[in-house]
C-alpha positions in Angstrom: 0.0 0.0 0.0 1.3 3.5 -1.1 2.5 5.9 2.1 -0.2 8.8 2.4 1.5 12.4 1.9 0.3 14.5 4.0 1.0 18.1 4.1 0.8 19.7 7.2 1.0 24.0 7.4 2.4 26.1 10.0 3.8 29.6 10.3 6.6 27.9 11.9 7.5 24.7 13.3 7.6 25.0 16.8 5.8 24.7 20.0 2.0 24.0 19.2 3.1 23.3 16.1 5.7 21.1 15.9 4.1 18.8 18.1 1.0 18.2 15.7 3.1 17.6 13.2 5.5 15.1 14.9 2.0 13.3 15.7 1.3 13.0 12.3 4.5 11.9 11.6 4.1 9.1 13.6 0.5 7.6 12.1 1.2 4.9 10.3 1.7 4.9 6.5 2.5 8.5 6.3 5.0 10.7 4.7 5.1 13.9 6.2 5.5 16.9 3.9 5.1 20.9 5.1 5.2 24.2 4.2 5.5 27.1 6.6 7.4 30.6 6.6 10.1 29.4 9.1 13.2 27.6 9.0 13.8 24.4 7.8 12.4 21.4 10.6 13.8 17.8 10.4 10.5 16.7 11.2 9.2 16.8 7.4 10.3 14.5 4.8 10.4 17.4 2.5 9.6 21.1 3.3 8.9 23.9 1.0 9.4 28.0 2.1 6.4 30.5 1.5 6.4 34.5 2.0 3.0 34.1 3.6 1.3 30.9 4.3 -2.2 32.5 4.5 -2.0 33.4 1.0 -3.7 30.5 -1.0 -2.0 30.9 -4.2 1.3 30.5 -2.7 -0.1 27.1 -0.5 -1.2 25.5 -3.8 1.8 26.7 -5.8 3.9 24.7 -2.9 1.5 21.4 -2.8 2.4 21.1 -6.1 5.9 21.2 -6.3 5.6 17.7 -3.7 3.5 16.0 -6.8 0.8 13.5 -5.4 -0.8 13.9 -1.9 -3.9 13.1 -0.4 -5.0 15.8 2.0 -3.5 19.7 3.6 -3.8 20.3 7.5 -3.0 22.4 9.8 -3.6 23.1 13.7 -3.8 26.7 13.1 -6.6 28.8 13.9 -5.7 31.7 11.0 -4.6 29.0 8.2 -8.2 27.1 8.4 -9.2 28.8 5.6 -6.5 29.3 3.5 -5.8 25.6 3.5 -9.4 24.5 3.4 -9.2 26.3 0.0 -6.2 25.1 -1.2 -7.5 21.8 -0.5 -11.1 22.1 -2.6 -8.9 23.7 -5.4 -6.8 20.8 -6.0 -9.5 18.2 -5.1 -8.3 16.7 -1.6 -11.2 15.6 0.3 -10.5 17.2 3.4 -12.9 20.0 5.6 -14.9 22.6 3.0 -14.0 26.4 3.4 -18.0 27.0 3.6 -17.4 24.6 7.2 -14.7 26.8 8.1 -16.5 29.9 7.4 -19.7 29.1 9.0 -17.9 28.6 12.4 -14.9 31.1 12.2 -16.8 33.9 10.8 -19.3 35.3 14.3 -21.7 36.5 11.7 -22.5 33.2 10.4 -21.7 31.2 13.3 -24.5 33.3 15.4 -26.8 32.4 12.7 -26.2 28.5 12.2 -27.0 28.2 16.1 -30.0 30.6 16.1 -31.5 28.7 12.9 -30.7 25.4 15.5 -32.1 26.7 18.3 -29.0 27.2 20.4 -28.8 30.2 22.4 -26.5 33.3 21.5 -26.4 36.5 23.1 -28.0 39.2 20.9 -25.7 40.6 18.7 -25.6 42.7 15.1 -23.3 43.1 12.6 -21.7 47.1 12.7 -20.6 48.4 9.5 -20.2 52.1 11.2 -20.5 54.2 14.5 -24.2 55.4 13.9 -24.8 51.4 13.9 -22.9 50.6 16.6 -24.3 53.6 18.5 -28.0 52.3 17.3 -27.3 49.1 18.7 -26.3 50.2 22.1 -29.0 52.6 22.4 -31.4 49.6 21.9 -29.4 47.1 24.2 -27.9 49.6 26.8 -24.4 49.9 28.2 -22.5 47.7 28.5 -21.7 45.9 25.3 -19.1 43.9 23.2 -17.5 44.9 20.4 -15.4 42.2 18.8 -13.8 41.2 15.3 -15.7 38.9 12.7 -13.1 36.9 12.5 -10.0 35.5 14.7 -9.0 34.0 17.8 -8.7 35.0 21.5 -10.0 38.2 23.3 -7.1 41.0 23.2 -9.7 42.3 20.5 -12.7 42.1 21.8 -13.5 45.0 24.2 -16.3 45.9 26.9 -17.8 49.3 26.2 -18.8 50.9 29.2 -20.9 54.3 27.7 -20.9 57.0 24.6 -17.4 58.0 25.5 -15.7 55.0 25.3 -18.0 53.6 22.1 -17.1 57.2 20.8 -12.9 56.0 20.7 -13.3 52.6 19.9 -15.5 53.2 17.0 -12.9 56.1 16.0 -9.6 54.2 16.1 -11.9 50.4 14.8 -13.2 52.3 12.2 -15.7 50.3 11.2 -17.2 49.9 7.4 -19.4 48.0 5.2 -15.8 46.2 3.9 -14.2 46.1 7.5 -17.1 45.0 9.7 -17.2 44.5 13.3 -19.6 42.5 15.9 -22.0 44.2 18.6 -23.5 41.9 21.1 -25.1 42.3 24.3 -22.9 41.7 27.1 -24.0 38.4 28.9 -23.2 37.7 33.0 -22.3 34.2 34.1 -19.6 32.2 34.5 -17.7 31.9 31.3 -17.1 28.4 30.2 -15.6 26.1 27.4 -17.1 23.2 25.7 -14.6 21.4 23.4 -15.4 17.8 21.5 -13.6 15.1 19.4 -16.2 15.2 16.4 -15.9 12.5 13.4 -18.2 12.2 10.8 -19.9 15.3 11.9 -21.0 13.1 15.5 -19.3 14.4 18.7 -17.7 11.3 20.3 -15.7 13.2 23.5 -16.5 16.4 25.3 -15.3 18.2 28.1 -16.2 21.4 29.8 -13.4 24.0 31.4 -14.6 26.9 34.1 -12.8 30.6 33.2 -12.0 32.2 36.5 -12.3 34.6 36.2 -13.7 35.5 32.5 -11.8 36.2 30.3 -13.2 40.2 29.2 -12.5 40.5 33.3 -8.9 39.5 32.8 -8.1 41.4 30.3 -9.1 44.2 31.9 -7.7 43.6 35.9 -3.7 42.6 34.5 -3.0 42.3 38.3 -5.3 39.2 38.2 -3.8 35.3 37.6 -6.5 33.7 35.2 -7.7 30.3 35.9 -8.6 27.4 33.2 -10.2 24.2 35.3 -11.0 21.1 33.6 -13.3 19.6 36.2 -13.4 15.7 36.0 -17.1 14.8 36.6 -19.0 16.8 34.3 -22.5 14.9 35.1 -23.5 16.7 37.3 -26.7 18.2 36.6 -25.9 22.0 36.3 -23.9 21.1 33.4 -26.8 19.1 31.9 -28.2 22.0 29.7 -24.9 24.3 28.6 -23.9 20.4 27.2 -26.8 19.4 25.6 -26.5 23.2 23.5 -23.2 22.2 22.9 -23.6 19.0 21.3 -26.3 20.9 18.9 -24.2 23.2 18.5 -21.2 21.0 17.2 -24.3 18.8 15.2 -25.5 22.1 13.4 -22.1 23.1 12.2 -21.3 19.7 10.3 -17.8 19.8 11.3 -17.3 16.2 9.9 -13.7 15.2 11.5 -12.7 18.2 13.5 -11.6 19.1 17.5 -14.0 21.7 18.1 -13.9 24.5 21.1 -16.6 26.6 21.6 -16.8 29.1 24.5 -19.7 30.5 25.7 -21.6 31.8 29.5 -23.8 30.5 32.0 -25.8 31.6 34.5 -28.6 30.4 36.9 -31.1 30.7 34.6 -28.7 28.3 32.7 -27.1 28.3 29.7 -26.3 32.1 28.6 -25.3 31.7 24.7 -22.5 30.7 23.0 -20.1 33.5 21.5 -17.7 31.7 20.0 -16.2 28.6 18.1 -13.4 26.9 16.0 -12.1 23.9 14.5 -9.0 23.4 16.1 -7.7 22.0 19.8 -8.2 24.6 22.3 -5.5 27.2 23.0 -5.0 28.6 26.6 -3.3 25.0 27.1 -7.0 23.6 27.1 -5.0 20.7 25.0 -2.6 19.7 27.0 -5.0 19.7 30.0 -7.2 17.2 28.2 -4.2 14.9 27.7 -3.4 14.9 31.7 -7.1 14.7 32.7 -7.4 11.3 30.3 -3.9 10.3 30.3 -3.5 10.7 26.6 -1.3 12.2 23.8 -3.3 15.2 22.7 -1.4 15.6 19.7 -2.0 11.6 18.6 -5.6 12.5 19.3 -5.8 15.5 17.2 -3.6 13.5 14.3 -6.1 10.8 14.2 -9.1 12.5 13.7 -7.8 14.9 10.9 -5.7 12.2 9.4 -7.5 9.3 9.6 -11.0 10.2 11.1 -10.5 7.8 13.7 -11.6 8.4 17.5 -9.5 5.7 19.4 -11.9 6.1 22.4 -13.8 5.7 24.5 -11.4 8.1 27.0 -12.2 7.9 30.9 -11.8 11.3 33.0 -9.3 9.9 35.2 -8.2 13.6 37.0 -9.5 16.9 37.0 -7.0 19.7 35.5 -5.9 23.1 36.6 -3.8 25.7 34.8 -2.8 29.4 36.5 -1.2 31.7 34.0 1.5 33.7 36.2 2.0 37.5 35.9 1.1 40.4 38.0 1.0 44.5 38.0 3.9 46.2 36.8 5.7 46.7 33.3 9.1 46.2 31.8 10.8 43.2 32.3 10.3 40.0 34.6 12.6 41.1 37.6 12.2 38.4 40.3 9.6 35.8 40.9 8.5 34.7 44.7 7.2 31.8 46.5 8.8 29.1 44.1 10.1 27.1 46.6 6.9 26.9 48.4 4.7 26.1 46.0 7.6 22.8 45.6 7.1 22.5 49.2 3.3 22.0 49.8 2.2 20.9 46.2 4.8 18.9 44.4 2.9 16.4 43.7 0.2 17.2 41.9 2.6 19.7 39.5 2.3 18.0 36.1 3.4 20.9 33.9 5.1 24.1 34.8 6.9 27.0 33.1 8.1 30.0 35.4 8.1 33.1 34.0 11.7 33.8 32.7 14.2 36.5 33.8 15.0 39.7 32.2 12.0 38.9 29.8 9.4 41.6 28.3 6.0 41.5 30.1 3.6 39.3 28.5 0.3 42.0 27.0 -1.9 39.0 27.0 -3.8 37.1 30.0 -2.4 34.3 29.6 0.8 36.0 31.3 4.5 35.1 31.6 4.4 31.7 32.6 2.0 29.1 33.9 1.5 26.0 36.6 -0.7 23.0 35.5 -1.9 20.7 38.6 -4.2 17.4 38.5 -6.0 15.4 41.2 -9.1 13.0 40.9 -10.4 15.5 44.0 -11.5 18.5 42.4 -11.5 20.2 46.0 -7.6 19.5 46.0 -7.1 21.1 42.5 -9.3 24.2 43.5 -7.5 24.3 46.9 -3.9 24.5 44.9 -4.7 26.9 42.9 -5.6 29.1 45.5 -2.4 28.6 47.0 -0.5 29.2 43.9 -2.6 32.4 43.1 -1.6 33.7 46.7 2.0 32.6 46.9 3.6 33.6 43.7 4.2 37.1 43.1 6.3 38.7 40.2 8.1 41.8 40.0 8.9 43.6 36.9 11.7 46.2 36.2 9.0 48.7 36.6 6.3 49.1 39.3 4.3 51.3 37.3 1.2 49.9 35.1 2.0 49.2 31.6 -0.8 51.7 30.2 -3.1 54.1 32.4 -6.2 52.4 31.0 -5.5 49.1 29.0 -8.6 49.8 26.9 -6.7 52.2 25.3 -3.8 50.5 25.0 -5.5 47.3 23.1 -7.4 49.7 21.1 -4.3 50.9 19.4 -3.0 48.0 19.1 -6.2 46.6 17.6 -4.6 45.0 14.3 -1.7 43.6 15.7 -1.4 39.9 17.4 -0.1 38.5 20.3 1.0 35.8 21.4 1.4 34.5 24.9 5.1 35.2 26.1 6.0 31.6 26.7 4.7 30.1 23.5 7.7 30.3 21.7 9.2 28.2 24.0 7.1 25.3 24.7 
């Protein structure tokens, strides 16, 4: 039987990244091919350079230099499209763009759940200030404004009144080519609800509590944000926000996908889901499924997209914690506190950690300088831990003063760049 060639994108191998792909590597009867804008990575058979791997003329002039494969993938949450459509122009059966941009796209993910019944907080598409002003004149303050398209939530913003929708529509700019989302703000306790989906049919879920969410974080830098994987998920207050997220995933035909959808609830229940995507969870979400079920992540994820297997079922064996370390300050990371005693009390239930590094720049994002991981079948335990973490370790930067006077402002003028987590790169 001939090997399958598989062609696996990346911006560059490394990290995230470079771990898919060595789990690809290792499926059986596969040649491994890639293409990316970064060095050259022993992990490919063969490995072609691009000037910018979102651009899909330049992905299908580079699948063709390797002659036959079968199928183009990635783990990426920007390169989706671009490598759905390379893969419906040169005829490899692989996820359509029209999947892609029915889930990625706000717009159109808000109306696939609507049209399925799934709840989504109210929300309108703003093509201008008059309509975003409309919009919060008919909702009241406060609201969200957020991009179509993209992941995570520098971006997204919490507009408190006039003044504030007033700047952010001004430096946004909003237009009928360049629109943006409105949507009601929603209270509750923001959640996660990722599956392993093949043939369109979740097989696996799991749920993660944000503590606290993330709109909050962004907003309170001082604050350590929380990702908790809880093991027993039957409980019935999950019951509901599970059953929308299984219609959810139904109603968006993913066919073989990991999907992670985020959304809020409340005690009225589920609040509405505000977001999805086709890809493993970021915010370490993946590698907290692996501990909590004692898996490879990575072999997980290779499977479904490469072969559309599911090699479950999976039992929940722990529940999962993850701080993200940083604190209030700017500059660089001058000293980090209470290491030793975090070894001292919890050793044992440390399953991943990575300190924040010295002398480095100060993470922008939420997800900080560094980060702890913990597991135990007691959820108590795990809670309890992370308490102590959150209390214990303190970091101190080169500068005691804030990094910006309001960090509204400051994302707002950063609005079209991205960010990545500081320790990414590393990882």
């Amino acid at each position: 039987m001939s090997s399958r060639r598989i062609v696996f994108v990346c911006h560059t191998a490394a990290g995230e990244s470079l771990r898919s792909a060595q789990a690809i590597a290792k499926l059986d009867n596969v040649t491994l091919l890639g293409i990316s804008q970064g060095p050259v990575s022993d992990v490919f058979s063969e490995m072609r350079s691009v000037s910018d791997v979102h651009d899909v003329e330049q992905l299908i002039a580079a699948v063709k230099t390797f002659g036959r494969v079968n199928k183009i993938v990635t783990s990426q949450e920007t390169l989706l499209l671009p490598v759905a459509e390379a893969n419906e122009a040169l005829g490899l059966a692989a996820m359509s763009s029209e999947t892609v941009k029915r889930t990625l796209d706000k717009s159109q993910l808000k109306a696939t759940l609507k049209r399925a019944g799934i709840k989504t907080p109210h929300a309108r598409l703003v093509t201008s200030a008059a309509d975003a002003q409309s919009f919060a004149s008919e909702v009241g303050f406060p609201i969200i404004i957020k991009p179509v398209g993209g992941s995570g939530a520098l971006t997204t913003f919490q507009i408190r009144d006039e003044q504030q929708l007033a700047r952010a529509a001004h430096l946004i700019q909003p237009s009928p080519t360049h629109p943006v989302i409105a949507e009601a703000f929603v209270l509750g306790e923001e959640m996660c609800f990722d599956t392993i989906t093949v043939a369109g049919e979740p097989q696996y879920y799991s749920l993660c509590h944000y503590n606290p969410p993330i709109i909050y974080a962004l907003e309170n830098p001082g604050r350590q944000w929380q990702c908790v994987m809880p093991r027993n998920i039957d409980n019935y207050i999950y019951q509901d926000f599970i059953a929308q997220g299984l219609a959810a995933v139904r109603a968006l035909n993913v066919c073989d996908a990991m999907t992670h959808m985020e959304g809020f609830q409340n005690r009225g229940g589920p609040a509405g889901f505000i977001d999805a995507t086709l890809r493993p969870a970021g915010s370490r979400s993946a590698p907290m499924f692996g501990f909590a079920c004692d898996v490879d992540p990575y072999r997980v994820w290779a499977r479904v997209m490469v072969d559309g297997c599911f090699d479950g079922p999976l039992e929940r064996k722990y529940e999962v914690g993850t701080i993200f370390l940083r604190g209030l300050g700017s500059g660089v990371v001058g000293r980090v506190d209470g290491v030793d005693t975090v070894y001292e009390k919890i050793d044992d239930l440390l399953v991943e950690v990575h300190w924040p590094k010295l002398g480095a720049p100060k993470s922008p994002t939420y997800t900080g300088d560094g980060f702890i991981t913990i597991r135990h079948a007691d959820g108590g335990v795990v809670r309890n831990a992370l308490e102590l973490i959150e209390r214990t370790i303190k970091i101190t930067y080169s500068s005691s003063n804030p990094e910006s006077p309001t960090p509204l402002a400051e994302r707002l003028r950063n609005y079209k760049s991205l960010n990545k987590p500081a320790w990414e790169a590393t990882l």
